[in-house]
PQR file of N, CA, C, O and H, with PARSE charges and radii, in Angstrom:
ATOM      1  N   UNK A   1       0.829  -1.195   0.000 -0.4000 1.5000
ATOM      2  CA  UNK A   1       0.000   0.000   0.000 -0.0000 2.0000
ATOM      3  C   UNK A   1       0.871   1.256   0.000  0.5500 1.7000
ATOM      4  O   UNK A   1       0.582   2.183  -0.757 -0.5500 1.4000
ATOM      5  N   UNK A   2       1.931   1.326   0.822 -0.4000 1.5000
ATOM      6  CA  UNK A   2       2.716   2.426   0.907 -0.0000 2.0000
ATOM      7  C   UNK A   2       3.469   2.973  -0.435  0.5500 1.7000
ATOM      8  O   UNK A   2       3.655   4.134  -0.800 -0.5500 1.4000
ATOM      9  H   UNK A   2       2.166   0.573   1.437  0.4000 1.0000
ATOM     10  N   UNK A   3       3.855   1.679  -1.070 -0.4000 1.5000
ATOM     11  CA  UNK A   3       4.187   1.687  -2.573 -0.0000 2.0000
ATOM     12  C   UNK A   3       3.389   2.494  -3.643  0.5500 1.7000
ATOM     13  O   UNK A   3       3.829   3.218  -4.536 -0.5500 1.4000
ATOM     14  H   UNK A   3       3.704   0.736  -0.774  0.4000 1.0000
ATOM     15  N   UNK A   4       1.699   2.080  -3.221 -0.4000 1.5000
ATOM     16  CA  UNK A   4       0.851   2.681  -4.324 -0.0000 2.0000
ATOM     17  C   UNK A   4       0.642   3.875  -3.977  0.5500 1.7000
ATOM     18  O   UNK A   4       0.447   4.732  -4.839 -0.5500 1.4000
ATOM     19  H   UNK A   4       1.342   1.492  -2.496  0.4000 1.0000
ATOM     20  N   UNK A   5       0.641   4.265  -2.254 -0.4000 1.5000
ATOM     21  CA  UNK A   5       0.853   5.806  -2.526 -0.0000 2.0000
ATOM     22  C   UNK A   5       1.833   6.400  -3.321  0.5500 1.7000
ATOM     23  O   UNK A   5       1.629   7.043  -4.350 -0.5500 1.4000
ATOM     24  H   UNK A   5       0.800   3.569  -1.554  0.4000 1.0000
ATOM     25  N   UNK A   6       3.024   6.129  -2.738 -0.4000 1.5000
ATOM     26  CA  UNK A   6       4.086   6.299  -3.735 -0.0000 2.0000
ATOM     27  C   UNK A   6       4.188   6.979  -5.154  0.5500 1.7000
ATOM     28  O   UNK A   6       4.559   7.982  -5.762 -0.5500 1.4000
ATOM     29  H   UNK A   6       3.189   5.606  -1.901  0.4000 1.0000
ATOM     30  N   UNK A   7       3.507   5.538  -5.275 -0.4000 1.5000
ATOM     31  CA  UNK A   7       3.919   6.086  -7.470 -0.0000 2.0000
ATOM     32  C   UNK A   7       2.478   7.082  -7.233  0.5500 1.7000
ATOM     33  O   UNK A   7       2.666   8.177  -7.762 -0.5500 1.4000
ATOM     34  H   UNK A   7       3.205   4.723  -4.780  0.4000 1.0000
ATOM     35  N   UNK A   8       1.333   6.995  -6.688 -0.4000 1.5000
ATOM     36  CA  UNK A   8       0.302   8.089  -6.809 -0.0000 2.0000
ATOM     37  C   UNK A   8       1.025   9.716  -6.872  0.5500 1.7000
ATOM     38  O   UNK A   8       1.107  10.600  -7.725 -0.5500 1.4000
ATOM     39  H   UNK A   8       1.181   6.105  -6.258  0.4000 1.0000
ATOM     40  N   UNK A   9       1.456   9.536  -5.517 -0.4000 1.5000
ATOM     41  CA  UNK A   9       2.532  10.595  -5.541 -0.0000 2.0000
ATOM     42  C   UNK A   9       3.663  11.767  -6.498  0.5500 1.7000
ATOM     43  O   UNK A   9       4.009  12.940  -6.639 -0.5500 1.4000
ATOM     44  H   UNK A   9       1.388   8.818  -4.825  0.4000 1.0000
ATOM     45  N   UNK A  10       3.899  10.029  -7.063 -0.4000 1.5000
ATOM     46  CA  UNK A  10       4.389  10.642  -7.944 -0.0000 2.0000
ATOM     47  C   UNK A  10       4.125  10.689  -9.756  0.5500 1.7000
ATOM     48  O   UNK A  10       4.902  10.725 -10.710 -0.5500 1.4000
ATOM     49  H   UNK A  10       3.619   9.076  -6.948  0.4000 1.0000
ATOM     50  N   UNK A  11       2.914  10.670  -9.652 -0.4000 1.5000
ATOM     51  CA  UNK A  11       2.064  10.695 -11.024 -0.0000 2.0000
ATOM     52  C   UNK A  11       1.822  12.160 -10.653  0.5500 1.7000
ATOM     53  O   UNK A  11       2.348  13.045 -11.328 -0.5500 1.4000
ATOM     54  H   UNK A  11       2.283  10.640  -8.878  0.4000 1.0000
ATOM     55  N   UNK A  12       1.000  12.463  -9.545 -0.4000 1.5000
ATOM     56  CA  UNK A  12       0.697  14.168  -9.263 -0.0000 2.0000
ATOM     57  C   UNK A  12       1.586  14.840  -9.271  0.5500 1.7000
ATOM     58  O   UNK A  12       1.173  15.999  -9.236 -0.5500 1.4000
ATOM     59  H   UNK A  12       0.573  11.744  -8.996  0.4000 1.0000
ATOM     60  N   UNK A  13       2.811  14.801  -9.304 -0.4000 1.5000
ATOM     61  CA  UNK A  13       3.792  15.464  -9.286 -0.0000 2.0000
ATOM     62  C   UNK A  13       4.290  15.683 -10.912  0.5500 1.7000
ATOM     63  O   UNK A  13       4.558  16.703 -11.546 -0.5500 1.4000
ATOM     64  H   UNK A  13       3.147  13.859  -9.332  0.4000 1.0000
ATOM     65  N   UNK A  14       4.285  14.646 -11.175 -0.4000 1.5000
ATOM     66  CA  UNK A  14       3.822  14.483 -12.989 -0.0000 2.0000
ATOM     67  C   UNK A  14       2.903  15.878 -13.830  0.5500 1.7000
ATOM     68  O   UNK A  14       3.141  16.889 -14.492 -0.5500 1.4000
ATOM     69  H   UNK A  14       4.067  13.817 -10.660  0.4000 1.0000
ATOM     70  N   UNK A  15       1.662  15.052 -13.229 -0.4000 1.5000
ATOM     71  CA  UNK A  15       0.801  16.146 -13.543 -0.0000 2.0000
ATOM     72  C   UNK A  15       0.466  17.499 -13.395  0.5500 1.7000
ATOM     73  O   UNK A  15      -0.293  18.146 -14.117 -0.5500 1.4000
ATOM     74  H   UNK A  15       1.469  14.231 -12.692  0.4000 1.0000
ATOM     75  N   UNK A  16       1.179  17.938 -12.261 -0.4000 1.5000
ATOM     76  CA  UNK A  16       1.855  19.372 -11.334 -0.0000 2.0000
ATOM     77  C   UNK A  16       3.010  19.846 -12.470  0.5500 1.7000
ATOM     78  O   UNK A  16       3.416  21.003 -12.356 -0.5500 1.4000
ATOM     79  H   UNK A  16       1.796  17.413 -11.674  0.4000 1.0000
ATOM     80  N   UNK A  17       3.443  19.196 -13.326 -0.4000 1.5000
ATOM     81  CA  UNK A  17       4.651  19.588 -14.697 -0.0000 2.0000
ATOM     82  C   UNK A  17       5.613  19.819 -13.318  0.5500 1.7000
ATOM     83  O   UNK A  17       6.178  20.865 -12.997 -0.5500 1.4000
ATOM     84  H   UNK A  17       3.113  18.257 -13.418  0.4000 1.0000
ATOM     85  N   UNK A  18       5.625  18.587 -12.640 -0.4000 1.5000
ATOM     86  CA  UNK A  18       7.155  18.868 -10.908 -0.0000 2.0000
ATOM     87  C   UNK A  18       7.881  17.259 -11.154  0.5500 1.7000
ATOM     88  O   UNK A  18       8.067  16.592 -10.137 -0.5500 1.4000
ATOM     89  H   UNK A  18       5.167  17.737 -12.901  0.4000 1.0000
ATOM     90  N   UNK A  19       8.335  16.583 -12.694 -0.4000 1.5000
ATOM     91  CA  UNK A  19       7.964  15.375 -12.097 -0.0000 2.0000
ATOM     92  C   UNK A  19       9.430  14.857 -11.152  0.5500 1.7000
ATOM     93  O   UNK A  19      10.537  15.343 -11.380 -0.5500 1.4000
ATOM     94  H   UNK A  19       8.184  17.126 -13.521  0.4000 1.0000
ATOM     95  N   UNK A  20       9.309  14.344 -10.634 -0.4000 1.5000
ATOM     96  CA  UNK A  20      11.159  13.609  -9.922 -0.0000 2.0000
ATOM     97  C   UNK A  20      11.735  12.950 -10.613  0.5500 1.7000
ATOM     98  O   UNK A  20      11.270  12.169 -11.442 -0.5500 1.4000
ATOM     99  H   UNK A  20       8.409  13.949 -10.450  0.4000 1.0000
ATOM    100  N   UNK A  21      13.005  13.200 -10.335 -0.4000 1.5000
ATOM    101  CA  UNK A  21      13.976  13.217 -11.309 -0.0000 2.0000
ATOM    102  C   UNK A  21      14.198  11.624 -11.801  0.5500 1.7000
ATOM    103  O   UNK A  21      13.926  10.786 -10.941 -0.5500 1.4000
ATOM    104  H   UNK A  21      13.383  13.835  -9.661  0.4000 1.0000
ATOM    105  N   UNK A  22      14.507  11.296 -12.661 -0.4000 1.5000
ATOM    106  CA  UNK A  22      14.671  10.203 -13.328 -0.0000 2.0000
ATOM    107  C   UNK A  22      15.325   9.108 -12.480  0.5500 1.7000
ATOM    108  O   UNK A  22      15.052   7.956 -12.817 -0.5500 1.4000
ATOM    109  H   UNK A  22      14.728  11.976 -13.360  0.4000 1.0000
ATOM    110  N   UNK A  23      15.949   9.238 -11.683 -0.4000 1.5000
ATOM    111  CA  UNK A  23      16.902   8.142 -11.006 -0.0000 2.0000
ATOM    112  C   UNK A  23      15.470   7.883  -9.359  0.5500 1.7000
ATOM    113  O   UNK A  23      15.335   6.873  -8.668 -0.5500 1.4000
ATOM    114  H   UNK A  23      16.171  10.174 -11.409  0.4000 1.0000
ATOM    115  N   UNK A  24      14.908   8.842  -9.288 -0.4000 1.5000
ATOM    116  CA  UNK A  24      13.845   8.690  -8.349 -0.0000 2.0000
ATOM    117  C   UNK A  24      12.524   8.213  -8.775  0.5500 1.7000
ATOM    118  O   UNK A  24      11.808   7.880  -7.830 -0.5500 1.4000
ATOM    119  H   UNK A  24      15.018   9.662  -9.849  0.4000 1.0000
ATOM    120  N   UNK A  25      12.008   8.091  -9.942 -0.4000 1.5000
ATOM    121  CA  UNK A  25      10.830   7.156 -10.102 -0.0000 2.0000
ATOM    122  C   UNK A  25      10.916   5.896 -10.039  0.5500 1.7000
ATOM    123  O   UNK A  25      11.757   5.222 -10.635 -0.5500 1.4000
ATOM    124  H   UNK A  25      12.590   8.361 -10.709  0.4000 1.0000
ATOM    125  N   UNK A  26       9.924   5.425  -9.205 -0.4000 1.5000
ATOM    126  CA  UNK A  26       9.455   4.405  -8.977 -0.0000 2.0000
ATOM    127  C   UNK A  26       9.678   3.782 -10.266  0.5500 1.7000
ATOM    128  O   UNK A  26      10.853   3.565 -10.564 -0.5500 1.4000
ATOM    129  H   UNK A  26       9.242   5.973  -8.721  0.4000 1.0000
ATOM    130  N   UNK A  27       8.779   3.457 -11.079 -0.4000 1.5000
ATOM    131  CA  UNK A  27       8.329   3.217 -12.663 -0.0000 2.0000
ATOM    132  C   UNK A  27       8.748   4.646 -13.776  0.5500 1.7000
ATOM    133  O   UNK A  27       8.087   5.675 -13.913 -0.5500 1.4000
ATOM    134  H   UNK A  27       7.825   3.633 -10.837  0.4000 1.0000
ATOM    135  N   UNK A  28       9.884   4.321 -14.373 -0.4000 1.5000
ATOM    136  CA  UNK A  28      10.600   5.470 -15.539 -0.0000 2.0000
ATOM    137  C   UNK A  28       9.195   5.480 -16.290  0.5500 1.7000
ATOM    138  O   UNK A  28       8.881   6.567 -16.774 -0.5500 1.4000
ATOM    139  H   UNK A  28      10.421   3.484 -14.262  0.4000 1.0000
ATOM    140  N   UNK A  29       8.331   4.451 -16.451 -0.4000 1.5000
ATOM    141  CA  UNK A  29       7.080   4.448 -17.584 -0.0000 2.0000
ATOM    142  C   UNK A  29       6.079   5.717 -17.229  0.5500 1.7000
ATOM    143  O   UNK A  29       5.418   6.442 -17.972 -0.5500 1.4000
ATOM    144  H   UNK A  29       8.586   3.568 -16.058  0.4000 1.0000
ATOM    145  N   UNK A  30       6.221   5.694 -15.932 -0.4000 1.5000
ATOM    146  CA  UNK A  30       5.234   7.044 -15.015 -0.0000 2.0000
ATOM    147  C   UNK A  30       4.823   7.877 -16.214  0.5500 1.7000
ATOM    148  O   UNK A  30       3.645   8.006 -16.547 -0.5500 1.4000
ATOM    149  H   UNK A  30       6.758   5.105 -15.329  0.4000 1.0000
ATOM    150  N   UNK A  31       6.483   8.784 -17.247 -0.4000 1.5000
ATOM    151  CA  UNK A  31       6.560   9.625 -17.443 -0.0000 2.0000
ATOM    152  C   UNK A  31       6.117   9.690 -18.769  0.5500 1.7000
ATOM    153  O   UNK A  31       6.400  10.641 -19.499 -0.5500 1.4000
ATOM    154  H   UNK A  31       7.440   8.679 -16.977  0.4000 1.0000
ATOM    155  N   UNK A  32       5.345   8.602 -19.173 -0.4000 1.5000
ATOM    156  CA  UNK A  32       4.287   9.040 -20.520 -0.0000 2.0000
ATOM    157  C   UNK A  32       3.309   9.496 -19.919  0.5500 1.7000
ATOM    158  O   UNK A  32       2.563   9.713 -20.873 -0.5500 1.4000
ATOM    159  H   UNK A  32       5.115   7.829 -18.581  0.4000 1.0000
ATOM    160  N   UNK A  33       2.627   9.878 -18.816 -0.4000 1.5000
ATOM    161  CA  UNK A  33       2.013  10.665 -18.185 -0.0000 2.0000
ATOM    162  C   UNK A  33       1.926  11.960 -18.426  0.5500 1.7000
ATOM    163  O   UNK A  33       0.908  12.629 -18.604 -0.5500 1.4000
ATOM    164  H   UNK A  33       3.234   9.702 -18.041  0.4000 1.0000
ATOM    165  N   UNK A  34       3.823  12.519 -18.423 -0.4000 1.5000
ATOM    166  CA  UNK A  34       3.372  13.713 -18.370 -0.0000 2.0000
ATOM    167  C   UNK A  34       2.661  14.715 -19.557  0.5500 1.7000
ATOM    168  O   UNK A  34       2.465  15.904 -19.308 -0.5500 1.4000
ATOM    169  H   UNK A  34       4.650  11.975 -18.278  0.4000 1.0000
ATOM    170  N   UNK A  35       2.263  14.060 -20.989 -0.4000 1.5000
ATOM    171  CA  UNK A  35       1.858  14.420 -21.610 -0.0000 2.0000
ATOM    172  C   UNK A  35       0.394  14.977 -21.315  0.5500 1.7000
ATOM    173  O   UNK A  35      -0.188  15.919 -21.852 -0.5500 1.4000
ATOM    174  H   UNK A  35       2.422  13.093 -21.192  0.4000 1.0000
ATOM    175  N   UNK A  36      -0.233  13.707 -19.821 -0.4000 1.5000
ATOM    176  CA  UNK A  36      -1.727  14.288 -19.725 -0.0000 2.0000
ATOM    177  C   UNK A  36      -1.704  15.455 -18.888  0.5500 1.7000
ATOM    178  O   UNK A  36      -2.804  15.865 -18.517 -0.5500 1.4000
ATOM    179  H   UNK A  36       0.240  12.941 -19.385  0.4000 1.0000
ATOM    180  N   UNK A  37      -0.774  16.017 -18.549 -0.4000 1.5000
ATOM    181  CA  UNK A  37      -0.430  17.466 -16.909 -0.0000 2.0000
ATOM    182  C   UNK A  37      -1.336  18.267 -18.130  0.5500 1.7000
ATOM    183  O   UNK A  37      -2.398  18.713 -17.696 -0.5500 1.4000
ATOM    184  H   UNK A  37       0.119  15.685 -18.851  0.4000 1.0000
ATOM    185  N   UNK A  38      -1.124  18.479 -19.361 -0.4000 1.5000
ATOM    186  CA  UNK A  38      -2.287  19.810 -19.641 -0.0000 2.0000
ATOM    187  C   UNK A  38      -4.237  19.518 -20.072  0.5500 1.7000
ATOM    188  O   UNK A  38      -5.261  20.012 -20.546 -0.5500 1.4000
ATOM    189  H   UNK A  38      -0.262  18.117 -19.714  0.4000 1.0000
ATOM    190  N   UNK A  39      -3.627  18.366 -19.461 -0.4000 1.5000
ATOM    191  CA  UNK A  39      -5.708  17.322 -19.415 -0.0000 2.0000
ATOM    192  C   UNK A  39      -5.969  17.285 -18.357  0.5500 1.7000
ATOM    193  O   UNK A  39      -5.835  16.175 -17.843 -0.5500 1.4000
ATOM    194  H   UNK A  39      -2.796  17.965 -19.076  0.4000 1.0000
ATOM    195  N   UNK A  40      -6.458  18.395 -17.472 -0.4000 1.5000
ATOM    196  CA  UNK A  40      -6.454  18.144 -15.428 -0.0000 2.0000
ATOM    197  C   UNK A  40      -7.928  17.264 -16.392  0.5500 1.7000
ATOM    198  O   UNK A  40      -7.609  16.078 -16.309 -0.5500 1.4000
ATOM    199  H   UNK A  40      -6.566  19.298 -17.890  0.4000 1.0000
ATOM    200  N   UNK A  41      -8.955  17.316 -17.003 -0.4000 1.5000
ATOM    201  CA  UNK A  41     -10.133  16.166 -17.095 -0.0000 2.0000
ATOM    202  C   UNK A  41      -9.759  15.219 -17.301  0.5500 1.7000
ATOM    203  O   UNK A  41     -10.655  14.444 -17.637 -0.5500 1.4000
ATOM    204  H   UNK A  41      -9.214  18.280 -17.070  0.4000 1.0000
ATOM    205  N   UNK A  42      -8.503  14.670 -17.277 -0.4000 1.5000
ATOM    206  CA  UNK A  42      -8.623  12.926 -17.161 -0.0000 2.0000
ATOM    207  C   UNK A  42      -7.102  12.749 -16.336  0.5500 1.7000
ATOM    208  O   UNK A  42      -6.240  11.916 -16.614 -0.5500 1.4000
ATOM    209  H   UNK A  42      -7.775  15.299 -17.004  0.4000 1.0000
ATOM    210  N   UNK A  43      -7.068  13.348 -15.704 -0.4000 1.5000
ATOM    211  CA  UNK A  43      -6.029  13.409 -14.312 -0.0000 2.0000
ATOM    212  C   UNK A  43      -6.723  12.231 -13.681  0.5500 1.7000
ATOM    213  O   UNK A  43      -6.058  11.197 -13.747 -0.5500 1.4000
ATOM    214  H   UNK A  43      -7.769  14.025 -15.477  0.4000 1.0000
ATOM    215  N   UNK A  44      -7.925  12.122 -13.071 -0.4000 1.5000
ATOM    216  CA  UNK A  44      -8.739  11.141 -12.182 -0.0000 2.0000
ATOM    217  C   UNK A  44      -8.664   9.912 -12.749  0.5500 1.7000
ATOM    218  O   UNK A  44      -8.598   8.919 -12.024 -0.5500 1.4000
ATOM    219  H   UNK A  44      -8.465  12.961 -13.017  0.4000 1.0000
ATOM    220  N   UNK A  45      -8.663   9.770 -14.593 -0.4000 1.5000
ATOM    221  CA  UNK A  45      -8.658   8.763 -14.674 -0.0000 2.0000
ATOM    222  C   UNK A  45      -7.746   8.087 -14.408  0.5500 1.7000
ATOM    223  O   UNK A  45      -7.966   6.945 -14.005 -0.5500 1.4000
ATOM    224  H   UNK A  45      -8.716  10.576 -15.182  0.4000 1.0000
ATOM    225  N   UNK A  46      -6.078   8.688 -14.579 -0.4000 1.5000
ATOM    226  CA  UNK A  46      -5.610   7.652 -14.574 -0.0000 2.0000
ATOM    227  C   UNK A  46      -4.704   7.495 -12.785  0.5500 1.7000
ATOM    228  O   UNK A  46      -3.610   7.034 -12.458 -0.5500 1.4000
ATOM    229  H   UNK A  46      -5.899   9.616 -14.906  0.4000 1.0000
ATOM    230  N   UNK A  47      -5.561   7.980 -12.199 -0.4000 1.5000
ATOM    231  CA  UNK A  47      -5.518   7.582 -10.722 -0.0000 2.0000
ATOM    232  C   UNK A  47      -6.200   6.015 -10.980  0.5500 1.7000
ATOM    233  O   UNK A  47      -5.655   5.005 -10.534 -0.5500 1.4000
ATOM    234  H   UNK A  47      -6.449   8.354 -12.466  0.4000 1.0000
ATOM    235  N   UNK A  48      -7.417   5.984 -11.735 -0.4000 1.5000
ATOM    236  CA  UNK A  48      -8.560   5.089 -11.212 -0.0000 2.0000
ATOM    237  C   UNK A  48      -7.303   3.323 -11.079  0.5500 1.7000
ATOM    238  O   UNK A  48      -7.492   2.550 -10.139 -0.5500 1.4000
ATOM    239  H   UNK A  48      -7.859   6.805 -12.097  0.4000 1.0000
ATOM    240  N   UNK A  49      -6.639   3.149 -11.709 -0.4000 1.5000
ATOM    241  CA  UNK A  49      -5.858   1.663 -11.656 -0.0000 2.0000
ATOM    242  C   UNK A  49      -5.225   1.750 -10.511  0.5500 1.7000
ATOM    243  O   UNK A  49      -5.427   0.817  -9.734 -0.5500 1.4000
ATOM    244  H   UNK A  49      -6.486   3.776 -12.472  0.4000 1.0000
ATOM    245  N   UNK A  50      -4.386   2.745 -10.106 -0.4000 1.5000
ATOM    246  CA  UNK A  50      -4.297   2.601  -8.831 -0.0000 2.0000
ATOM    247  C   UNK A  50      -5.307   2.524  -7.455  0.5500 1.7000
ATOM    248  O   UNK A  50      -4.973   1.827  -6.497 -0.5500 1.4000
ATOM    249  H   UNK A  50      -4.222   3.503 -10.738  0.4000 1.0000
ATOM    250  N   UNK A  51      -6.179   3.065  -7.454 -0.4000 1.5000
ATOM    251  CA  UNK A  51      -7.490   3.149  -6.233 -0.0000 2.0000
ATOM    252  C   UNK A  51      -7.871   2.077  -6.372  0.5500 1.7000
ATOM    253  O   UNK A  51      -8.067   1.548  -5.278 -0.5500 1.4000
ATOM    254  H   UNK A  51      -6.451   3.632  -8.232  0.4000 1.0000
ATOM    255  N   UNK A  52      -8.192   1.152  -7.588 -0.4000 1.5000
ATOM    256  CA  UNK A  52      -8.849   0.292  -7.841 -0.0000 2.0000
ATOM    257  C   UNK A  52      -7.756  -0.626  -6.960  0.5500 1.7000
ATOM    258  O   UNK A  52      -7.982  -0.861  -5.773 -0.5500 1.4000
ATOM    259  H   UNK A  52      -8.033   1.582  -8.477  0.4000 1.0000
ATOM    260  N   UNK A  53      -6.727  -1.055  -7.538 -0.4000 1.5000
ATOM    261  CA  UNK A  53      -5.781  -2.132  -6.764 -0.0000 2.0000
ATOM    262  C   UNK A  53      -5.396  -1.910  -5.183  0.5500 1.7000
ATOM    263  O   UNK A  53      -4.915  -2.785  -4.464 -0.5500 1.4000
ATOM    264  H   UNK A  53      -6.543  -0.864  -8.502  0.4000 1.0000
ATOM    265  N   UNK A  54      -5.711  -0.532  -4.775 -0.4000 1.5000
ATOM    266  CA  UNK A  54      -5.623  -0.245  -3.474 -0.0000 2.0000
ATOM    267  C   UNK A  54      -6.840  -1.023  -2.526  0.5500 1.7000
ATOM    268  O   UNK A  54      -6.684  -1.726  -1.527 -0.5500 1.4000
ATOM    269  H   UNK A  54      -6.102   0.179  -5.359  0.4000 1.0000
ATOM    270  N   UNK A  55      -8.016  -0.653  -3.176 -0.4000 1.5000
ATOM    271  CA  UNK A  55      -9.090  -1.331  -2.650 -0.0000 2.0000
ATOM    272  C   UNK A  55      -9.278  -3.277  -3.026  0.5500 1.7000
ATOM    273  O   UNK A  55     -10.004  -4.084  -2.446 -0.5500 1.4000
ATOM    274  H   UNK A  55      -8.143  -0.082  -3.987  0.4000 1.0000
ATOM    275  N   UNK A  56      -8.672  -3.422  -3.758 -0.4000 1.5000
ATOM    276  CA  UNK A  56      -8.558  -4.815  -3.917 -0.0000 2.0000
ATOM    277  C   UNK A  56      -7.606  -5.498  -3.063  0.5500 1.7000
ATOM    278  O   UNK A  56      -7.975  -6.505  -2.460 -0.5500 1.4000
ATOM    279  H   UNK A  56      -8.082  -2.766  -4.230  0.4000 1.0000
ATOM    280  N   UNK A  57      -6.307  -5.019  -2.932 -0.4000 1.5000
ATOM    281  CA  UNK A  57      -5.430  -5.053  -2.106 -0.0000 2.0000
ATOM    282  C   UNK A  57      -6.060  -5.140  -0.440  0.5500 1.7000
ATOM    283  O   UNK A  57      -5.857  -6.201   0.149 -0.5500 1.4000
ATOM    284  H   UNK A  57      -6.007  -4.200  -3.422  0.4000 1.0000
ATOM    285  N   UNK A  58      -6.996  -3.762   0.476 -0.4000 1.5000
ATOM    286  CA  UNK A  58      -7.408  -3.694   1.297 -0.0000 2.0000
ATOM    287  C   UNK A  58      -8.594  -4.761   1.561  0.5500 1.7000
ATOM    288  O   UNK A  58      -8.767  -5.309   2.650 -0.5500 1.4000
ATOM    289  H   UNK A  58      -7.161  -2.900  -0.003  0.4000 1.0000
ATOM    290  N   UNK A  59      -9.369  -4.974   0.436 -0.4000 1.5000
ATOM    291  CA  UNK A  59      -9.998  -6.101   0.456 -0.0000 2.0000
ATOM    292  C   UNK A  59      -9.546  -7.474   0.715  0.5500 1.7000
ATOM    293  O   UNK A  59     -10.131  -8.249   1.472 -0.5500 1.4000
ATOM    294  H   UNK A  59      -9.229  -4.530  -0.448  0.4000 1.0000
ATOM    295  N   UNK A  60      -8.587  -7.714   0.118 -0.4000 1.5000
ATOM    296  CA  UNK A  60      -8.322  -9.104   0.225 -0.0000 2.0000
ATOM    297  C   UNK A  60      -7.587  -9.270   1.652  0.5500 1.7000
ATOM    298  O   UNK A  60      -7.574 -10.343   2.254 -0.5500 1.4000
ATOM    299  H   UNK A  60      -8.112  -7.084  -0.497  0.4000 1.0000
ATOM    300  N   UNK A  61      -6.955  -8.045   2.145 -0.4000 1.5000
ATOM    301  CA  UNK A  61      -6.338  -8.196   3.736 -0.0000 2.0000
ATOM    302  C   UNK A  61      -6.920  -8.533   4.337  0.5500 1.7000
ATOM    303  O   UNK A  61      -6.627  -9.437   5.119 -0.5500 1.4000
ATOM    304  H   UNK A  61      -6.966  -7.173   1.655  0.4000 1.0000
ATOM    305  N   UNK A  62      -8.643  -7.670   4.234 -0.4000 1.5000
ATOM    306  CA  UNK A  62      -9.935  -8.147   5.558 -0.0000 2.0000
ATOM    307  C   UNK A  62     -10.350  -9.530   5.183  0.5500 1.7000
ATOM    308  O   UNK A  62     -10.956 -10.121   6.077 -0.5500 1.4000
ATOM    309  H   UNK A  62      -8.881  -6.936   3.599  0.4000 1.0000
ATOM    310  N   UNK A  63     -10.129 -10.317   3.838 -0.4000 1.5000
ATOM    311  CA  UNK A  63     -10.477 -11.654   3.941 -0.0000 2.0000
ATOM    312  C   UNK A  63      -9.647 -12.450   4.260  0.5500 1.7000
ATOM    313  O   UNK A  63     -10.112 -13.544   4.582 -0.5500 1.4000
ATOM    314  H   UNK A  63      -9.637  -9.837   3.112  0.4000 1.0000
ATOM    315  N   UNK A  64      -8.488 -12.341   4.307 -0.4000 1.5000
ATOM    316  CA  UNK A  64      -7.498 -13.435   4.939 -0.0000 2.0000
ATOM    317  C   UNK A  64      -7.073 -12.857   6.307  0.5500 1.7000
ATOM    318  O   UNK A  64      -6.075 -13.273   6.895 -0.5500 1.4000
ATOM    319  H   UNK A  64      -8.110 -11.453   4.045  0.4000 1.0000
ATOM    320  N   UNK A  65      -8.041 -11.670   6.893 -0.4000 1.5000
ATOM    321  CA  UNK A  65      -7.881 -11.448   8.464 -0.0000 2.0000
ATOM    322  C   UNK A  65      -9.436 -12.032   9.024  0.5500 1.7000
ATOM    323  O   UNK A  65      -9.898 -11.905  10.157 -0.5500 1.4000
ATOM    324  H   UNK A  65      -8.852 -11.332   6.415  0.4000 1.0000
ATOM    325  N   UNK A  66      -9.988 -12.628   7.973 -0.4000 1.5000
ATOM    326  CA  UNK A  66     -11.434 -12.893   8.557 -0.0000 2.0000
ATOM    327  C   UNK A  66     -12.417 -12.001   8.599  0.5500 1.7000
ATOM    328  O   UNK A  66     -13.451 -12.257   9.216 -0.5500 1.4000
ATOM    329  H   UNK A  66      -9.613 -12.732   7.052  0.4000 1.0000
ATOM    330  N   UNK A  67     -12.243 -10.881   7.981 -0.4000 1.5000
ATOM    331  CA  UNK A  67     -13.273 -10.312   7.907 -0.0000 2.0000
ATOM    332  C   UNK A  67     -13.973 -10.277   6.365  0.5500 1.7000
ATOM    333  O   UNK A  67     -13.390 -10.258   5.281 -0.5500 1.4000
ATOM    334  H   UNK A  67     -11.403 -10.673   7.481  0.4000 1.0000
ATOM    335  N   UNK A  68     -15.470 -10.275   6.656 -0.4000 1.5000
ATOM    336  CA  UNK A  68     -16.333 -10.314   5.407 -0.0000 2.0000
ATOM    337  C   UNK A  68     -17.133  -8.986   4.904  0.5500 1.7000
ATOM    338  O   UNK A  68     -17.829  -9.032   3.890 -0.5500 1.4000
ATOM    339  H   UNK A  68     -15.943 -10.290   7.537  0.4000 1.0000
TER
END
């Protein structure tokens, strides 16, 4: 989880035209991103793969902690 904040992190920073420097991304791929920094309308989208695996991720913790 701390990971997917992470690269979230640093996609907005992307999209902010701030991105970190090449030897500091997580994923070098991040940075076909920064083409969308002048599309703030589909900024959200491409959060959505990450939120999505965050909540799948948090999901599957509460089922192998027993919770339903």
């Amino acid at each position: 989880m701390e990971s997917l904040s992470a690269i979230e992190q640093q996609v907005s920073l992307i999209f902010q035209d701030k991105p970190p420097d090449d030897g500091a991304l997580i994923w070098p791929e991040l940075m076909m991103l920064q083409n969308a920094a002048a599309m703030p309308s589909r900024h959200e989208v491409a959060f959505l793969p990450f939120q999505a695996l965050k909540k799948l991720l948090s999901t599957a913790g509460d089922v192998h902690a027993g919770v339903t």
